[in-house]
C-alpha positions in Angstrom: 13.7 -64.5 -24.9 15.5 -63.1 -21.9 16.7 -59.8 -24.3 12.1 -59.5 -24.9 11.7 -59.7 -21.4 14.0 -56.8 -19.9 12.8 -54.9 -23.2 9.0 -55.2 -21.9 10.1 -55.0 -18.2 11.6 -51.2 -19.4 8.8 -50.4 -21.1 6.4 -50.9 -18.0 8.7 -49.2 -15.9 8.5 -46.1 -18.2 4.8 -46.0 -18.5 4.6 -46.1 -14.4 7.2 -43.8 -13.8 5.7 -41.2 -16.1 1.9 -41.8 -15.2 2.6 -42.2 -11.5 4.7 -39.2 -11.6 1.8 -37.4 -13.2 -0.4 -38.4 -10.8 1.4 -38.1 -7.4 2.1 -34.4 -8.5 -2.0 -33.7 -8.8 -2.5 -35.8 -5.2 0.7 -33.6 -3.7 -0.6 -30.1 -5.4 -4.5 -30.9 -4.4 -3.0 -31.5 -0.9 -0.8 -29.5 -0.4 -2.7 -25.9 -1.3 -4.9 -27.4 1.2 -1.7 -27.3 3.8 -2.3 -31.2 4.8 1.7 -31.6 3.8 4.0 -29.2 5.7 7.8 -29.8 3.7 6.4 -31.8 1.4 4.5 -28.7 -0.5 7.2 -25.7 -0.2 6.1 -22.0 -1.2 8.6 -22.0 -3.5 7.6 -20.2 -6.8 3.4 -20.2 -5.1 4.4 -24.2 -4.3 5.8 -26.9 -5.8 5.2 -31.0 -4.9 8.3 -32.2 -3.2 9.2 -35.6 -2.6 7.7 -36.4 -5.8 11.1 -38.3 -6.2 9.5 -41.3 -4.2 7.6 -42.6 -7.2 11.2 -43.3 -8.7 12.3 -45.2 -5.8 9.8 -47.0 -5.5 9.9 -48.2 -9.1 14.4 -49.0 -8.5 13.4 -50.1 -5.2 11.4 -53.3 -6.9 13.7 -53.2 -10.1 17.0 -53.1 -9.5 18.8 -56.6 -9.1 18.8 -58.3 -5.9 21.3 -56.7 -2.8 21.1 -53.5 -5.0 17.5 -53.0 -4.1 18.1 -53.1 -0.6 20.7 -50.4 -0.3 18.1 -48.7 -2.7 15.0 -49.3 -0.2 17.1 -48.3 2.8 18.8 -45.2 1.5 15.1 -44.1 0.5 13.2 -44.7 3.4 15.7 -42.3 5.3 15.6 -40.1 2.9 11.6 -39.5 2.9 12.0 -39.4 6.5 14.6 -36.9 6.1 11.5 -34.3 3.2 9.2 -34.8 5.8 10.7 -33.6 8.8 12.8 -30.9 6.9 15.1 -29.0 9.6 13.5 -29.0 12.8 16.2 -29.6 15.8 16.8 -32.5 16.9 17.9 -33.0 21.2 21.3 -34.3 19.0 21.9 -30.6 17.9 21.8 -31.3 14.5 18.4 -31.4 12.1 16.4 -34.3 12.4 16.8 -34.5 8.3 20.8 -34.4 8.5 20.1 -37.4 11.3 17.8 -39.2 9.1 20.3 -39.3 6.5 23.6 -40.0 7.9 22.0 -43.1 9.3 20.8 -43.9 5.7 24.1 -43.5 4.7 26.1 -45.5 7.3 23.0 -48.2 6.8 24.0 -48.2 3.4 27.3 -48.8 4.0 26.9 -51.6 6.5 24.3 -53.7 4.1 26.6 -53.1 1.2 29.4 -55.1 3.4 27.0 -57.6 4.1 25.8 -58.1 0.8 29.7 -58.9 -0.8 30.0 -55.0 -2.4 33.3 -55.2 0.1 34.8 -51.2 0.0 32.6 -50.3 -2.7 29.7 -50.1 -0.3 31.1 -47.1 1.3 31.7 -45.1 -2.2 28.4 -46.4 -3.1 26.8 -44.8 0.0 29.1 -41.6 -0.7 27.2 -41.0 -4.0 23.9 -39.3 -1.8 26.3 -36.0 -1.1 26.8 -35.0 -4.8 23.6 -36.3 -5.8 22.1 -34.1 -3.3 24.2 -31.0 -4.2 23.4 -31.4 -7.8 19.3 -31.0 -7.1 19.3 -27.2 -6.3 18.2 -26.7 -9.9 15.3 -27.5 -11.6 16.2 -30.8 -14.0 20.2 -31.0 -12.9 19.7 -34.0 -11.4 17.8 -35.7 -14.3 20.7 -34.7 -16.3 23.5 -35.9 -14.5 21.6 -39.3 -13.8 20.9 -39.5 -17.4 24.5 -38.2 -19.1 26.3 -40.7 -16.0 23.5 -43.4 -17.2 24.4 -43.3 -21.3 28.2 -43.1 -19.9 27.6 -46.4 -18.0 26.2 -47.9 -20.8 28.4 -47.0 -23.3 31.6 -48.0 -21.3 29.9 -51.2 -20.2 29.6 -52.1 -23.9 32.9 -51.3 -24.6 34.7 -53.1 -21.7 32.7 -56.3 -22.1 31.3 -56.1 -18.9 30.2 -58.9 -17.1 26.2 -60.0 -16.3 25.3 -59.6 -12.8 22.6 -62.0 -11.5 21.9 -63.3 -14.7 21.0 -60.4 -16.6 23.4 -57.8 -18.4 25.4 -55.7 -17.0 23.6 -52.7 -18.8 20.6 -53.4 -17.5 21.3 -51.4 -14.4 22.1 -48.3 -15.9 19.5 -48.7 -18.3 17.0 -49.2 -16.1 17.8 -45.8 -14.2 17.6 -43.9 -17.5 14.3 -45.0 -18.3 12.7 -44.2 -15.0 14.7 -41.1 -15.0 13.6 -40.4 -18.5 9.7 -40.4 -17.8 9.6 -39.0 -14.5 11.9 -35.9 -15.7 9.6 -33.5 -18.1 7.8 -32.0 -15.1 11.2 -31.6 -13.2 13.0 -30.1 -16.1 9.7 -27.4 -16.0 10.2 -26.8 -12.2 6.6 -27.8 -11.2 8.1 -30.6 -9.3 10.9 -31.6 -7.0 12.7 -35.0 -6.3 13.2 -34.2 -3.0 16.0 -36.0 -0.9 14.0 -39.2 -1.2 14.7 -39.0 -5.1 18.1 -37.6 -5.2 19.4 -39.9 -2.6 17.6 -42.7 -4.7 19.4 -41.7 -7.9 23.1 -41.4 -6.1 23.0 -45.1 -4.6 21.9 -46.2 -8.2 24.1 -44.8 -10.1 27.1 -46.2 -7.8 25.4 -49.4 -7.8 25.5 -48.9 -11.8 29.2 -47.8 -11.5 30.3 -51.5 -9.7 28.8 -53.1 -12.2 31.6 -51.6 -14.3 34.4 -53.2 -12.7 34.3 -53.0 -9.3 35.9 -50.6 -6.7 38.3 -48.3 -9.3 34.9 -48.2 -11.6 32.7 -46.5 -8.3 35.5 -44.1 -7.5 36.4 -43.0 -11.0 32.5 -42.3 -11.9 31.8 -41.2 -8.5 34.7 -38.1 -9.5 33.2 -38.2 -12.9 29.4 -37.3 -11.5 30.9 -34.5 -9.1 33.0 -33.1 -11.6 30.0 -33.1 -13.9 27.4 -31.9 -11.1 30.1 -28.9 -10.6 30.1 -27.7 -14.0 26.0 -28.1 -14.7 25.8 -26.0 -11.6 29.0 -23.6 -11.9 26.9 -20.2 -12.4 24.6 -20.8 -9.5 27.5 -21.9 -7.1 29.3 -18.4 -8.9 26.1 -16.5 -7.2 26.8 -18.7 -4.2 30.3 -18.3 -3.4 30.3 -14.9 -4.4 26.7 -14.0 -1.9 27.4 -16.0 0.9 31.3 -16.8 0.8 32.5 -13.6 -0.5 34.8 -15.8 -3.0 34.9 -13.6 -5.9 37.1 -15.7 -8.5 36.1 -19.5 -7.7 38.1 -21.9 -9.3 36.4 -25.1 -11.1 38.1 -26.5 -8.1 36.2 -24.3 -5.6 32.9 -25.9 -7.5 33.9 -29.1 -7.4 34.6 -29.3 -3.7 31.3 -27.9 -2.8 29.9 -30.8 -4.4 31.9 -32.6 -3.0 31.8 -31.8 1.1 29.1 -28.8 0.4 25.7 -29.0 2.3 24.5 -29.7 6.0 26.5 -32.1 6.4 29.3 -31.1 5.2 29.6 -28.4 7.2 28.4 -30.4 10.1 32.2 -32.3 9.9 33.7 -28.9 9.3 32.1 -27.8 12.7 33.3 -31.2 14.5 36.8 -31.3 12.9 37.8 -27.5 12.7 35.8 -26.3 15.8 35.6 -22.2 15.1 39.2 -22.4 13.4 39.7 -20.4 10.0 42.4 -21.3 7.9 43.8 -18.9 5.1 44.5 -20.7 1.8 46.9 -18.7 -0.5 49.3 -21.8 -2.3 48.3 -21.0 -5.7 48.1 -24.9 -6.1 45.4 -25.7 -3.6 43.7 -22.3 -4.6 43.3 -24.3 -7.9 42.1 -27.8 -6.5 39.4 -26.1 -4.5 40.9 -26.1 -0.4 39.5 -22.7 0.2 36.2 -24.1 -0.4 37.1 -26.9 1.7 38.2 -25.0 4.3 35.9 -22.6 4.5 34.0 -22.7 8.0 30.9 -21.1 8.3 30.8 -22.3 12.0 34.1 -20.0 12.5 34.1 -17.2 15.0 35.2 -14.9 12.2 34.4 -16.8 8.6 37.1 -15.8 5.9 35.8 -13.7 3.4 37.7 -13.9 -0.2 38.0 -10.7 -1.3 40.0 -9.2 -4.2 43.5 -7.6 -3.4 43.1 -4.1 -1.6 45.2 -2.8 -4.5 42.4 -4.0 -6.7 39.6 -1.7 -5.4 38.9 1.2 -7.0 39.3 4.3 -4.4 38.1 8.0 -4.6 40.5 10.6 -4.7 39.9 13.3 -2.2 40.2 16.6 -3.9 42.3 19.2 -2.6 
């Protein structure tokens, strides 16, 4: 009986997810070409809904089991705050957005510890930054949350995990695949975007998912699992990236997996607060390999280290005599 009931529960939730991700993209475009919706209708490719991602947290937000769906409500009410406000200034000196979300986070945190999650809470909370880093793509975040969802499953089976308030263990990540599943066709064909609100959403699920496992070791073994995974679906755009903006010619998986890792506003935020306008060099083959020059790369820097190949390297002209 119980088995029917989830089975009809996930059937529901796909239908909404899909139909209500239809529709909020109509409401958003109709709106937005109007210019009633400032960051939430970006002229990206003529303009593209963001934010869309909210019809996915609100579906988890109702869903997911009891103490999860409050770290889900709260890290998604930040988040939304954070699409609508975008990167405007803030009297703080960072963007309202990166403001918005650090609170999220920390809230996240805090309620986690409340609600029994103990440590977890704070890798749970952690999950927003690759999450976020992974949705520079169209579809890379449906395809992480889904691969890290089938993952769950399958290990959950495997281990024997045990129910959580009453109802399988597997419910969790199964739940997240199926609303990831339906809202993902018009994401996958860029005419949408999440937005923070739905990759913030996703990240705090999936660690949720990842306790359910077996505990702390679970959420920090997946939670490497998902960045290492985010690092390679994205490896040729960060290639573009490192190589535009960075100057780092021959990135290392290790160089992708730490932008994923400590990559994006705020991670560059810390690098401002903790290295000031220091520049360190990093030549140790070893930590070339495990990503530090990524790490310690500060754009913030007086004079930002560009990688560049060895002088010898560089083709020269001859001068003719």
């Amino acid at each position: 009986m119980m088995y029917t009931s989830i089975l009809f529960a996930l059937i529901f939730v796909f239908i909404v997810s899909a139909i209500g991700t239809a529709i909020l993209d109509i409401i958003f475009r109709f709106l937005g070409k109007r210019g009633y919706l400032g960051n939430l209708y970006p002229n990206v490719r003529g303009g593209i809904p963001r934010a869309i991602g909210v019809i996915p947290f609100i579906i988890l937000s109702f869903y997911m089991l009891p103490s999860f769906n409050n770290l889900i409500l709260i890290i998604g009410i930040f988040a939304l705050i954070d699409d609508v406000l975008g990167r405007k200034k803030s009297p703080f000196g960072i963007e309202w957005g990166q403001l918005s979300r650090g609170i999220g986070i920390i809230l996240v945190m805090i309620v986690g510890l409340l609600e029994g999650l103990g440590v977890s809470s704070i890798f749970i909370a952690l999950m927003v930054q690759p999450l976020n880093i992974s949705d520079m793509q169209p579809g890379s975040t449906c395809i992480v949350t889904m691969i890290m969802s089938v993952l769950t499953i399958l290990v959950m089976l495997i281990i024997g995990s045990q129910p959580y308030a009453e109802l399988p263990a597997i419910y969790t990540p199964l739940l997240i695949l199926i609303v990831c599943l339906a809202y993902s066709p018009l994401d996958f064909s860029g005419k949408i975007m999440l937005g923070e609100v739905g990759n913030h959403t996703f990240g705090v699920a999936l660690g949720c998912a990842f306790y359910l496992i077996g505990g702390l070791w679970s959420v920090i073994v997946f939670g490497i699992l998902t960045t290492a995974l985010i690092a390679f679906v994205r490896r040729n755009n960060l290639t573009v990236f490192f190589r535009q903006q960075l100057r780092l010619l021959d990135p290392t998986f290790g160089d992708y997996f730490m932008d994923v890792l400590t990559g994006g506003g705020l991670g560059d935020l810390l690098r401002k607060w903790i290295l000031k306008d220091k520049q360190y060099d990093v030549k140790n083959p070893l930590l070339i390999s495990l990503g530090f020059r990524r790490l310690l790369y500060n754009p913030h820097a007086r004079h930002p280290r560009k990688y560049v190949p060895n002088v010898n390297q560089i083709p020269r002209l001859e001068k003719k005599m």
